[in-house]
C-alpha positions as CSV (number, residue, x, y, z in Angstrom):
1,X,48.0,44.4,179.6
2,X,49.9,47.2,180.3
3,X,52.0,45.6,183.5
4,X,53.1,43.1,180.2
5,X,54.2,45.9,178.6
6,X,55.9,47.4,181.8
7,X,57.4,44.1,181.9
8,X,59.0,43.9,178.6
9,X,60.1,47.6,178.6
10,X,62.0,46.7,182.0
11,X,63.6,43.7,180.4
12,X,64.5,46.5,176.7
13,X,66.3,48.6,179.3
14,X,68.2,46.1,181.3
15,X,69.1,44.8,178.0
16,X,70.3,48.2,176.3
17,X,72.0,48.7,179.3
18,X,74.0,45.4,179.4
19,X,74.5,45.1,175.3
20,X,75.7,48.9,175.3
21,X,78.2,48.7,178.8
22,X,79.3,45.1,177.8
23,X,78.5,44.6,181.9
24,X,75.4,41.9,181.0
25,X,77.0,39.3,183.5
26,X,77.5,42.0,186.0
27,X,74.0,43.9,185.7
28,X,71.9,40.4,185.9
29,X,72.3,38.8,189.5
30,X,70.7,36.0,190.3
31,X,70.8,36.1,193.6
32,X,69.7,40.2,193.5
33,X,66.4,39.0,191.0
34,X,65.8,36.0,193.3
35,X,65.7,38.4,196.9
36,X,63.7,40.5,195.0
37,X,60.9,38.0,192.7
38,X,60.1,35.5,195.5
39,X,59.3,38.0,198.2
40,X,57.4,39.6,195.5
41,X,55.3,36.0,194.5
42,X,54.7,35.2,197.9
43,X,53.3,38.9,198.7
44,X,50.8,38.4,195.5
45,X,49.7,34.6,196.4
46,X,49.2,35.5,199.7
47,X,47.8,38.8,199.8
48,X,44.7,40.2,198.5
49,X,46.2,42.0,195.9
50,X,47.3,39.4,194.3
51,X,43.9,38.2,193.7
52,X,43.1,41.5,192.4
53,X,45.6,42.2,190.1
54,X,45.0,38.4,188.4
55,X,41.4,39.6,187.9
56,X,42.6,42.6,186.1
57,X,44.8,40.6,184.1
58,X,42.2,38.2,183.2
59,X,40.2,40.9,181.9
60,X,43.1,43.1,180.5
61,X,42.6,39.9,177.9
62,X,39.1,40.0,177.5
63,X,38.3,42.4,174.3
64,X,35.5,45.6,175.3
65,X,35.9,45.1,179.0
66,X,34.6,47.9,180.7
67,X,36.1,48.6,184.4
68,X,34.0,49.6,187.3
69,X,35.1,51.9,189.7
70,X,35.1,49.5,192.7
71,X,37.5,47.7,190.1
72,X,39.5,50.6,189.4
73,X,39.7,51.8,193.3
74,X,40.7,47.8,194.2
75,X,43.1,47.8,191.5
76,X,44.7,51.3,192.8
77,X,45.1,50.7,196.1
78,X,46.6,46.7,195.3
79,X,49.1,48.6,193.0
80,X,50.1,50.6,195.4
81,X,50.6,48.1,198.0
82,X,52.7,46.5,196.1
83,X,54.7,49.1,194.6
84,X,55.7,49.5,198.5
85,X,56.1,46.4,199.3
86,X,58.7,46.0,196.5
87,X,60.3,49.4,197.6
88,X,60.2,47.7,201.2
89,X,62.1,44.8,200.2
90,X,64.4,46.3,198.2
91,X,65.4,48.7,201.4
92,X,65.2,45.7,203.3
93,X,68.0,44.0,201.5
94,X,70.2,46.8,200.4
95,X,70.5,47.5,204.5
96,X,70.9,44.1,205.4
97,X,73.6,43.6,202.8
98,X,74.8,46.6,203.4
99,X,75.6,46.0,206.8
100,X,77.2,42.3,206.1
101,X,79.8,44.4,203.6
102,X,80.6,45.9,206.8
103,X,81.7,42.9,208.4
104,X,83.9,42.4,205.1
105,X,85.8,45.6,205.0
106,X,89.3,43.6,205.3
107,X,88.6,41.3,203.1
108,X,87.6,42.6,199.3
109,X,87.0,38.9,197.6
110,X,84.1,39.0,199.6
111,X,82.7,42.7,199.7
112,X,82.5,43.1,196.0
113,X,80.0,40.3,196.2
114,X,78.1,41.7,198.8
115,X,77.9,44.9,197.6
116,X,76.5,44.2,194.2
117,X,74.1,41.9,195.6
118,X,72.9,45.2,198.2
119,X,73.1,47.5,195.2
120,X,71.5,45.5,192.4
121,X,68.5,44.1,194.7
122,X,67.9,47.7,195.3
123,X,68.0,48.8,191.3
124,X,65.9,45.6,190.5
125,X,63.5,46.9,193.6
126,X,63.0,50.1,191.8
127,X,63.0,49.4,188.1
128,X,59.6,46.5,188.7
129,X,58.4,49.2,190.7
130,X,58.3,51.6,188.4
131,X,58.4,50.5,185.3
132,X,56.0,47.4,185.9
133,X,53.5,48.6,188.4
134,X,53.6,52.1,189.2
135,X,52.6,52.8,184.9
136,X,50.1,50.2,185.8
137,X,48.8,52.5,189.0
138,X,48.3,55.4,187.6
139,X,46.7,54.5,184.9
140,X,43.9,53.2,186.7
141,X,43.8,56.5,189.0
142,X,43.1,58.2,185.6
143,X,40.6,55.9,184.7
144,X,39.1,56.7,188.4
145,X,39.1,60.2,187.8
146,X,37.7,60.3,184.0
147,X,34.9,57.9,185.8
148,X,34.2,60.5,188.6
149,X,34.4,63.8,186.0
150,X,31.9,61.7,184.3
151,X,29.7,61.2,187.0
């Protein structure tokens, strides 16, 4: 439940931010969402955190549920995982990008483009991160911990 809300606060603040600077069209790039949401799907399909964060949405749902700490400890380390590999492909593509702007430095109809597509996959890299999944992460290290000072 709480990488929904993540999710949705995300989504408040890119919103704030575009209704407030007037910029919507320029903060939302579909090609900047796109380098960084597929990588992102095909991590979680093909990886095992991906299984293991559906299983802990599944039971995010389910009233009472009481975590484990094998569940907790799978959940942390699949959080973080993908908290870097988000951060990793965000780098990835505001170097790569970065570079092709340097192949456009004489003509300026094609660096703006380039350049906001480096820059923005590189905000949109670190806002999921950590507004989505790193709230997500640490809550479940606490959880770990009160488990273990209970123990």
């Amino acid at each position: 439940m709480l990488l929904i809300f993540g999710f949705l606060f995300t989504l408040c603040i890119f919103a704030a931010a575009g209704i407030f600077s007037q910029f919507l069209q320029t903060l939302i790039n579909l090609p900047s969402v796109l380098l960084i949401l597929v990588p992102l799907l095909f991590f979680l399909i093909t990886s095992k955190s991906g299984g293991i964060l559906v299983s802990y949405f599944k039971a995010s749902l389910k009233k009472g549920h009481i975590y484990t700490r094998i569940e907790l400890a799978a959940l942390s380390v699949a959080l973080k995982n993908t908290v870097k590999f988000i951060l990793a492909a965000g780098g990835f593509y505001f170097l790569t990008f970065g570079i092709i702007c340097l192949g456009y430095l004489g003509t300026p109809n094609r660096l703006g483009p380039n350049l906001a597509i480096s820059l923005t996959s590189l905000t949109y890299s670190i806002a999921i991160s950590f507004f989505i999944f790193f709230p997500a992460q640490a809550w479940a290290e606490n959880k770990l911990g009160a488990l273990k000072d209970d123990a």
